[in-house]
C-alpha positions in Angstrom: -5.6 33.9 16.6 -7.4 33.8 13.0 -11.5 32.7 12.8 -10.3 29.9 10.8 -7.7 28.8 13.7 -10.0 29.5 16.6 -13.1 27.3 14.7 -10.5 24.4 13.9 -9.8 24.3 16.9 -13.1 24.2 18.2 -13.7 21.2 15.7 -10.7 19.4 17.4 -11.7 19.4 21.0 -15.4 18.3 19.7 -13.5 15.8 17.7 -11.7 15.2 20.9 -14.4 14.6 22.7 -16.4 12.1 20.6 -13.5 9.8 20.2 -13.7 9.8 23.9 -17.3 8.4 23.3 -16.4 6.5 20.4 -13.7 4.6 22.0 -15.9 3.1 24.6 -17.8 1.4 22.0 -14.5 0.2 20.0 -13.9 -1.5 23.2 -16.8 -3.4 22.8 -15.8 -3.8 18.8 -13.7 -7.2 17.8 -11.8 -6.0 15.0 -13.4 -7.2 11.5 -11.0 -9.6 9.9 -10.9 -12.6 8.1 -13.2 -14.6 5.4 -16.3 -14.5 7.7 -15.9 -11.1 9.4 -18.0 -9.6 11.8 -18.9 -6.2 10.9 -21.0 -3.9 13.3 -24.0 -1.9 12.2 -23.0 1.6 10.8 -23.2 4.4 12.9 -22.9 7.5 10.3 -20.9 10.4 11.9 -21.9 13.9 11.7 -18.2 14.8 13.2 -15.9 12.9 11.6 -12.9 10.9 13.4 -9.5 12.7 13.4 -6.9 10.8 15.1 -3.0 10.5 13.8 -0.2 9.8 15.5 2.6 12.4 15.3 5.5 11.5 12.8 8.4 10.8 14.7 11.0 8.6 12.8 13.5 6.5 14.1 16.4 7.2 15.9 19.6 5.2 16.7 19.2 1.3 16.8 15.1 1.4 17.5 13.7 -0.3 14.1 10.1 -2.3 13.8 9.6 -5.2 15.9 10.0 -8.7 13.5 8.1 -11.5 14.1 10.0 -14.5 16.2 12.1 -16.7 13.7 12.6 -13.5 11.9 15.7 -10.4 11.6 15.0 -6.8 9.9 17.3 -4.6 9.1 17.7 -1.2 7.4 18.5 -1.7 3.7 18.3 2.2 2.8 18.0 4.8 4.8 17.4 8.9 4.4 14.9 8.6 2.0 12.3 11.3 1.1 8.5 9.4 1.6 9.2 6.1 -0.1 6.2 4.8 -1.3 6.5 1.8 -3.4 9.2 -1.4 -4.4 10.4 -3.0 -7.5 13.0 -5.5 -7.8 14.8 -5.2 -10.7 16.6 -9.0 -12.2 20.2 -7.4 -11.6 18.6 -7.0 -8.2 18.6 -3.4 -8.0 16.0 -1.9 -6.1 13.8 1.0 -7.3 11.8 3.1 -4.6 9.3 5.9 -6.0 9.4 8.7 -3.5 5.9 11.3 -3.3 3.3 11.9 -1.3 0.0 14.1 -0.8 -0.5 17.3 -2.1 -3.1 19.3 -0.4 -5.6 21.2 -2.1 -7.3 24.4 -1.1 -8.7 24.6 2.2 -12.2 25.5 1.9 -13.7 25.1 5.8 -12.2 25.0 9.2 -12.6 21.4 9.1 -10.9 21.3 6.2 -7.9 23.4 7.8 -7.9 20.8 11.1 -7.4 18.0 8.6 -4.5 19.5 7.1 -2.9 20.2 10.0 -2.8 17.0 11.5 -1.8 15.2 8.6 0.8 17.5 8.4 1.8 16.8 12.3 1.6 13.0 10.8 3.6 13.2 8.0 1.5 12.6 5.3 1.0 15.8 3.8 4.0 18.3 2.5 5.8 18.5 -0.8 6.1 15.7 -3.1 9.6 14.8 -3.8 8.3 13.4 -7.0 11.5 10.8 -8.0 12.8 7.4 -8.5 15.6 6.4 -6.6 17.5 3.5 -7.5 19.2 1.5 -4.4 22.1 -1.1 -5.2 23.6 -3.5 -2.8 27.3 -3.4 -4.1 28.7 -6.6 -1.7 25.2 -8.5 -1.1 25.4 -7.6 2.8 21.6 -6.4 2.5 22.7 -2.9 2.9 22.4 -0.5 -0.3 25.7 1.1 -1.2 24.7 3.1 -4.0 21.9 5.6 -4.4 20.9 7.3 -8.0 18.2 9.5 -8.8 16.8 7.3 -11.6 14.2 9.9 -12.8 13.2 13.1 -11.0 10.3 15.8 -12.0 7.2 13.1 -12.0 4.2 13.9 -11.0 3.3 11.9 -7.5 4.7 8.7 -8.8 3.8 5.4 -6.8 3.6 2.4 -9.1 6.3 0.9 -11.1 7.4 -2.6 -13.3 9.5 -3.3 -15.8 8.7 -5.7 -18.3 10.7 -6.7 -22.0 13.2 -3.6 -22.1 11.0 -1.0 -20.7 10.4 0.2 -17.7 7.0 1.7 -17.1 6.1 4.6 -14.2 2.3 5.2 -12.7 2.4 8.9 -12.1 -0.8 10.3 -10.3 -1.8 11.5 -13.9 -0.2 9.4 -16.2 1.4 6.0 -17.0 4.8 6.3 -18.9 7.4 4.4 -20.6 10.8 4.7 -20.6 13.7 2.6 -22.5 15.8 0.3 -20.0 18.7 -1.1 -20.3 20.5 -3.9 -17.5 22.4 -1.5 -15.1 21.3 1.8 -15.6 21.3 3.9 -12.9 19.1 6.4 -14.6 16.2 7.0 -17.1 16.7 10.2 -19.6 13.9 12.0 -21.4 10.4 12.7 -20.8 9.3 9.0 -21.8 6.0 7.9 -23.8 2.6 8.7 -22.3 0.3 5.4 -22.5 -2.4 6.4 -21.0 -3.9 9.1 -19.2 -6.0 9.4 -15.5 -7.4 11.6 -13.4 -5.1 13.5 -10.5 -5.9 14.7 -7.1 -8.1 12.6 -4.9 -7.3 9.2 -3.3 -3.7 9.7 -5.7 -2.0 7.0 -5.7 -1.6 4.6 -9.4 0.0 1.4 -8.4 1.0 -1.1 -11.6 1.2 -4.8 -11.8 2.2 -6.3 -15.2 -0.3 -9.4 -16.3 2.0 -12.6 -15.8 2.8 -12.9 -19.9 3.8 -9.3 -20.1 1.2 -8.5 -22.7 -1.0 -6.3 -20.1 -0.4 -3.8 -17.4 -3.2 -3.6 -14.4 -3.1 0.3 -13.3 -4.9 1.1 -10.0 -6.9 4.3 -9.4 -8.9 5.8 -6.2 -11.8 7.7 -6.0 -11.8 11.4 -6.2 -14.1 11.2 -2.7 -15.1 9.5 0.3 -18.8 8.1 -1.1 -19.1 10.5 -4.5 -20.2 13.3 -2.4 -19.3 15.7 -5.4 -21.6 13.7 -7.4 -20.7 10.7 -9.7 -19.7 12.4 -12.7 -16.6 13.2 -10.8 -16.2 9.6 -10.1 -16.2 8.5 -13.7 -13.1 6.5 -15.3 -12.2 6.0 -11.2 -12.3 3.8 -8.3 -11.2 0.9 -10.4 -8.3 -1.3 -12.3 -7.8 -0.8 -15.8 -6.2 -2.8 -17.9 -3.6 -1.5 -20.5 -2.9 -3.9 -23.6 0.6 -2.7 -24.5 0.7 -4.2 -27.6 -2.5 -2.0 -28.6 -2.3 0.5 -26.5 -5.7 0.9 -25.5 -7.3 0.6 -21.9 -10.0 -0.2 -20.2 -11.8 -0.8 -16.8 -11.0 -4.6 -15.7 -13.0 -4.0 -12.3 -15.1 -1.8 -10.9 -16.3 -0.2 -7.8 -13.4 -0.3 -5.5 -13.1 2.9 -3.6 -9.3 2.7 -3.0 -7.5 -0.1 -5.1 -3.8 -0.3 -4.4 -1.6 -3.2 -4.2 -2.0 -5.6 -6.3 -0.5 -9.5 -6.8 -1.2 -12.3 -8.6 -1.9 -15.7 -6.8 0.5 -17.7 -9.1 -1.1 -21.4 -9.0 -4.7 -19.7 -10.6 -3.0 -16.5 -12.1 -5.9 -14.6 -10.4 -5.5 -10.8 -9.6 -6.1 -10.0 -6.3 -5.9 -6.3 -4.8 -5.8 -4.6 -1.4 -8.8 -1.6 -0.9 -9.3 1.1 1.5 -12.6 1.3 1.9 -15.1 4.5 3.1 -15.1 6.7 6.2 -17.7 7.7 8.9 -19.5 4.5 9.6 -17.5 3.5 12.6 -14.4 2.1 13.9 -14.9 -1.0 11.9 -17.4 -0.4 9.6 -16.7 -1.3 6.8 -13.3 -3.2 7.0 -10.4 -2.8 4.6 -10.0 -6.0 2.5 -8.1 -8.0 0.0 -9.8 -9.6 -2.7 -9.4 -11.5 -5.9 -10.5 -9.6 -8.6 -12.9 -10.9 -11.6 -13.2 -9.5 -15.1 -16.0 -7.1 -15.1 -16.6 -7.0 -11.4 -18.1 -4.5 -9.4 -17.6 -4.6 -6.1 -20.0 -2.0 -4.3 -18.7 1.6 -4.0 -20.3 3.4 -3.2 -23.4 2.2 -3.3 -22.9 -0.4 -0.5 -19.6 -2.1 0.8 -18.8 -5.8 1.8 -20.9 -6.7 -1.0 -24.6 -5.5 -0.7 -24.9 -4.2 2.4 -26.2 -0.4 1.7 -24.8 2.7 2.5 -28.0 4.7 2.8 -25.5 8.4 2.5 -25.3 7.6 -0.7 -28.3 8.0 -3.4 -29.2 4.6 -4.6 -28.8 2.4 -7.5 -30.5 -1.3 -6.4 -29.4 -2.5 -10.1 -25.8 -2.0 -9.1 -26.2 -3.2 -5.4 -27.4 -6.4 -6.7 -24.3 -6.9 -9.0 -21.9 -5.9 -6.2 -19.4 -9.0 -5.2 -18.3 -9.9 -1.8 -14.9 -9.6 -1.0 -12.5 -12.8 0.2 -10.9 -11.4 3.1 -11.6 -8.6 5.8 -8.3 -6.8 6.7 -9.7 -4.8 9.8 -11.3 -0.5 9.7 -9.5 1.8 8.0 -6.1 -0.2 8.4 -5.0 1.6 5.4 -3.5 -1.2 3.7 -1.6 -0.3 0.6 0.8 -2.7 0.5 0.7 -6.3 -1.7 2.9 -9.0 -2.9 2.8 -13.1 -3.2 5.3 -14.2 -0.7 6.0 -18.2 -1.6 6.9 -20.9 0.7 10.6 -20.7 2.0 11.1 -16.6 2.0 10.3 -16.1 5.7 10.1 -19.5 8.2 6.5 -20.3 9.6 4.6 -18.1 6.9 4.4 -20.6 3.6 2.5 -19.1 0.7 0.1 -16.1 1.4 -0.2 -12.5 0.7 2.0 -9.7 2.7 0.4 -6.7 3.1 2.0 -3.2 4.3 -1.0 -1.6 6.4 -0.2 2.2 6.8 -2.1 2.5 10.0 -5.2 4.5 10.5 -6.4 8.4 10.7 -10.2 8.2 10.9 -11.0 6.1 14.2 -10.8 6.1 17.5 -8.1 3.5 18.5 -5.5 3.4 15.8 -5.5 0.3 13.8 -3.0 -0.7 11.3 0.8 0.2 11.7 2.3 -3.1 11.0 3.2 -5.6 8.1 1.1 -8.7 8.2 0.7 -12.3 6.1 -2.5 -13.6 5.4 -2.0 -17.4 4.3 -3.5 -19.1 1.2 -5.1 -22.2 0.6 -6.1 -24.0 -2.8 -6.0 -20.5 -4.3 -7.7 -18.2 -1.7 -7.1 -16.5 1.7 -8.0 -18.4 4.5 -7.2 -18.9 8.6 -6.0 -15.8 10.6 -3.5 -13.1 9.6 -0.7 -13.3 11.0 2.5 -10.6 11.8 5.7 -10.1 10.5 6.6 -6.2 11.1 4.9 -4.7 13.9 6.4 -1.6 16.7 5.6 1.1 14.2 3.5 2.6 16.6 4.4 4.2 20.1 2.4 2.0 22.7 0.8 5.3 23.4 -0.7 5.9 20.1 0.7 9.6 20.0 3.8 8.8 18.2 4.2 6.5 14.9 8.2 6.0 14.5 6.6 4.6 10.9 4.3 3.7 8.7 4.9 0.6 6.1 3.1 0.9 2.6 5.0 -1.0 -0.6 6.4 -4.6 0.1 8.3 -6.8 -2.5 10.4 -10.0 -2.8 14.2 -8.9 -2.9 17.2 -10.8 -3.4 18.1 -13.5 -0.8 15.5 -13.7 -0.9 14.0 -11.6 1.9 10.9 -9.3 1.8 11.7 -5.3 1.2 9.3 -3.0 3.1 9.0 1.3 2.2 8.3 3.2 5.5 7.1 6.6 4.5 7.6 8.2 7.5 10.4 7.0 9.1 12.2 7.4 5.9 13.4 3.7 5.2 13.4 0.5 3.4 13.4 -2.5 5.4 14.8 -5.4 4.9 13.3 -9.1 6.3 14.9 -12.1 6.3 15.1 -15.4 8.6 16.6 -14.7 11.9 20.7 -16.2 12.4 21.5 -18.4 15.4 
């Protein structure tokens, strides 16, 4: 066995060991969600949590667990990583397919961390396309499958607005003629603007509700600018894209990982979904969805859930003071990624809300996440408890995951569509039949 083998692991059965220790005082932890949540002191980590589930997919008739009143079924299966969902008005259904790409591995730690995210799932070869689904005879089961565009660079985020149909690679947002039916793009299609790769990779796009503007999502390069904050710059924010113009700029600010996004239609506010830092605990600081203000900052990385301060990082108290609370805690490192406006009438017993696809965990000690949830809205904000629509992604256990749900949109029945990047599907919601 290698040095690099033997040391990694060596920093797995220490890693071992102190989720041992750290589980004892998640037990003592309530989870922090909600408009009022309560988040336990920070308890930096000199050893970080490791903890993933091993990828195992789903086989035969096992599928997620839906909440009572409500039916799921597969609507496309065999996929490579799905990612994210867009509904187009003929009701096909476009799924970008990518994932991580590691970099070089530079410590044993390093070398650990890739190979159980491989073990997860979540790291390997980006299959870097579009696929377009189409349900030929309405039965909520795609017929059809097209590559709609192929050779991207980590695409995530898509939305098609006017005649063109725009793509969020991880270093790029493009544009691409459309036509009604298509079943695939041709050519290289019109760079708009330009980003950043590697890092927290994923560029998620939301059109502004007149279809003058497009809202583009970007992550941090790092956990809490630990390569310094030059790095950071033109990151960890939305920017909004004028089409008509072209130009950009940042509509928000310090959010460490913005990714779904959704517009409360009554206000026409955009809200997003954030994963927020490691190594302060099981639920310190909690994931959240917020609205999102013009010229906001919202923290990262000088402090998180508005101004409380993260003393790892050098300090700004200018910024601190400008940093914005968010609305609604969504629980640690719940990885949600997913977000979409469901209204009153999709799904019985939800009304309107937010549904958000959590991804599930890799940096705590019990495994949080895993599931699809609905947080409900009231006169234009989140408010009382989340509740679930998706869960059983995760073996009882916590050493399997048979999933892990990330993009969720309205599709036609309507019923809510859900990408499941590891077990290779898109789901398909609905109320449940007598």
């Amino acid at each position: 066995m290698s040095f690099s083998a033997l040391f990694a692991r060596l920093v797995a059965m220490i890693g071992g060991f102190m989720i041992l220790l750290r589980r004892q005082d998640a037990a003592k932890v309530t989870p922090a969600f909600g408009t009022k949540p309560q988040i336990p002191t920070a308890k930096p980590q000199a050893i970080p949590t490791l903890k993933m589930p091993t990828a195992q997919g789903w086989s035969g008739d096992h599928k997620p667990t839906p909440a009572p009143g409500l039916a799921v079924n597969a609507f496309a299966t065999g996929l490579d990583h799905p990612r994210q969902v867009v509904v187009l008005p003929n009701s096909d259904v476009l799924t970008s397919e990518a994932m991580f790409e590691p970099g070089p591995i530079n410590s044993a730690f390093d070398y650990a961390i890739d190979a159980t995210m491989r073990r997860a799932g979540a790291v390997g070869t980006s299959p870097n396309r579009v696929t377009l689904l189409r349900d030929t005879n309405g039965d909520g089961v795609a017929e059809e499958r097209h590559t709609f565009t192929s050779g991207q660079r980590q695409p995530y985020g898509m939305a098609l607005i006017d005649g063109t149909l725009y793509l969020g690679n991880t270093d790029e947002v493009k544009a691409f003629p459309y036509k009604k039916g298509m079943t695939s793009i041709d050519g290289a299609g019109k760079v708009l603007m330009t980003m950043k790769p590697h890092g927290h990779w994923t560029r998620n796009l939301l059109p502004s509700p007149d279809g003058t503007k497009l809202y583009v999502a970007v992550g941090s390069l790092t956990n809490i600018a630990d390569n310094g904050f030059e790095v950071e710059q033109g990151r960890a924010c939305i920017y909004e894209l004028d089409l008509k113009s072209g130009k950009n700029r940042v509509f928000a600010s310090g959010l460490r990982n913005p990714v779904g996004m959704a517009f409360e239609p009554d206000s026409g506010t955009l809200f997003t979904v954030v994963n927020e830092r490691d190594g302060l605990g099981d639920e310190t600081p909690p994931d959240y969805l917020t609205s999102v203000q013009d010229g906001g900052f919202y923290g990262w990385p000088f402090s998180y859930w508005g101004q409380t301060v993260d003393d790892r990082v050098p300090q700004d108290p200018a910024m601190v003071k400008k940093a914005i609370e968010p609305d609604y805690a969504l629980g640690g490192h719940t990885a949600s990624l997913g977000l979409c406006w469901l209204p009153e009438g999709v799904l019985p017993g939800m009304g309107n809300g937010m549904v958000i696809g959590q991804h599930g965990s890799w940096n705590r000690s019990k495994l949080s996440g895993y599931r699809v949830v609905f947080v409900p809205f009231e006169n234009g904000k989140p408010s009382g408890p989340a509740r679930d629509i998706l869960t059983g992604f995760l073996a009882p256990d916590e050493k399997a995951s048979y999933g892990r749900p990330v993009g969720v949109a309205i599709g036609p029945g309507p019923c809510l569509l859900v990408a499941d990047d590891v077990g290779d599907v898109i789901w398909r919601v609905t109320a449940a039949t007598a």
